[in-house]
N, C-alpha and C positions, 0 to 999 in steps of 0.2 A: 504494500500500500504506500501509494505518495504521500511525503510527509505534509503537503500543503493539503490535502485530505483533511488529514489530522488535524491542521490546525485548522482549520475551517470549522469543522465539526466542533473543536475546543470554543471558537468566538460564537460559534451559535447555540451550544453550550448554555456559558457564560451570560449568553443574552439571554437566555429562557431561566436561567436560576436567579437574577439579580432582581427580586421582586420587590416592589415598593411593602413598606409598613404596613400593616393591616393600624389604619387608626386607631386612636387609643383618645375613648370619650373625655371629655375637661372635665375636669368636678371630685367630688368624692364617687367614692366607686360604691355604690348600695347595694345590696342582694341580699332577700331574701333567704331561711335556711336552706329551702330548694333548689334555691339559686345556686347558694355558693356549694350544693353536692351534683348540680349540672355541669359547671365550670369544672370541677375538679373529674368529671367524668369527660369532656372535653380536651381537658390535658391530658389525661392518659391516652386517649383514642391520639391526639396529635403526637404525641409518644411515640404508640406502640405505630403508626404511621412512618414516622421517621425513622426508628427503630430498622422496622422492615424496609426501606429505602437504602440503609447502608449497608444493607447484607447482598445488593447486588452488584457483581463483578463487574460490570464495564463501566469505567468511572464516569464517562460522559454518561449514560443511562441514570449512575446511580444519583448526580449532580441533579438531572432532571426531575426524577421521581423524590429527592430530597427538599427539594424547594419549598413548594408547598407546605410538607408537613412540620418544616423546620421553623416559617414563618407564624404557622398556629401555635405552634409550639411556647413560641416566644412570647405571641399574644395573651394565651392563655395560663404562660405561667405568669406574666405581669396581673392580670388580672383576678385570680386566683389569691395575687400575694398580697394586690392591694382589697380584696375584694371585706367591707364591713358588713360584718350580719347586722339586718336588723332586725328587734324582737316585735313580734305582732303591733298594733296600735292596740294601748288600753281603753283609749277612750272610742268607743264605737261612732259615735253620735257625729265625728269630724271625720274629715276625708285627709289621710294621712299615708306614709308610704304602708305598702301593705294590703291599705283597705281594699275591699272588694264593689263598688263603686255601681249601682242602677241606675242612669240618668234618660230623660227622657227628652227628643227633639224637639224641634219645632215643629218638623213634618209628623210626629206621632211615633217614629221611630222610638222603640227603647232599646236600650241597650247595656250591658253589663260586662266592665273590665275591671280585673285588681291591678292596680300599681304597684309596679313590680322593678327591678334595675336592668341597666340599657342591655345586657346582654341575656337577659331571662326573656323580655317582653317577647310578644308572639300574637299581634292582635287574633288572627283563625283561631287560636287556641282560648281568647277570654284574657289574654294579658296587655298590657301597654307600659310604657316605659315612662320615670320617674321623668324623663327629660321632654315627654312629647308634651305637643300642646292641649290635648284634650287633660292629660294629667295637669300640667303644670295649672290651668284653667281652675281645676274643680279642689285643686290641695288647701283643705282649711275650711271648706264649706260646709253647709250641715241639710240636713233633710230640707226641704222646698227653696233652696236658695237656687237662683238662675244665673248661668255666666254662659258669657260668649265667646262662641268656638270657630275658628272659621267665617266670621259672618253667621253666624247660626247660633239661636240661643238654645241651651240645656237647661233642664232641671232635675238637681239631684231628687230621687224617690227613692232611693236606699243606701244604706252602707253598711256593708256586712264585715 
């Protein structure tokens, strides 16, 4: 094989494993107990990922298939280290991190999310994140209080 082969495949390589940061949200890092046992099942999956990426033989291949998992890796062990539990909300009656949250459109829509941290949320699932505006909106408020979301007003009707 030509060595300029080689190095070609090296620089293209190179360019496939030099991946930008997976961001890392501003703020305190909050998570739930759920959360911070998601996270830490994320870092091993990005682990055992990586793990298996360097057990194969052709370095270019193993470069490639190492990238990815190396990057989560990294993500989620920061996350993980910064990650604070927080304990349930005591006081039910306010909407706080935590809470479980029923508020009702304008259009008649209802709808129900708990507030949760930036890397738990999952609205499909019934979560939203401490950072979005629907949360940031309703943190503080109490049964029949109305705040605007979008141009759209809500009102809260539960908080569990």
């Amino acid at each position: 094989m030509s060595v300029a082969f080689t190095k070609e495949d090296s620089a293209e390589t190179a360019a496939e494993t030099m991946l930008p940061e997976r961001p890392i949200p501003e703020g305190p890092n909050l998570v739930t107990a759920e959360g911070l046992a998601a996270l830490e099942r994320q870092l091993e999956a990005a682990r055992a990922a990586y793990e298996a990426a360097l057990r194969i033989e052709d370095v270019n291949e193993r470069r490639r298939q190492a990238a990815n998992p190396y990057r989560d890796l990294r993500y989620f062990d920061e996350r993980f280290r910064t990650a604070q539990v927080m304990a349930a909300p005591q006081e039910a009656g306010v909407v706080a991190f935590g809470s479980t949250v029923t508020f009702e459109r304008d259009d008649g829509r209802v709808q129900t999310y708990r507030i949760v941290g930036e890397d738990e949320a999952d609205p499909k699932a019934g979560t939203v994140s401490l950072a979005s505006p629907v949360a940031r909106a309703l943190m503080g408020k109490s049964v029949g209080d109305v705040v605007t979301v979008g141009g759209c007003e809500v009102e809260v009707v539960d908080i569990g």
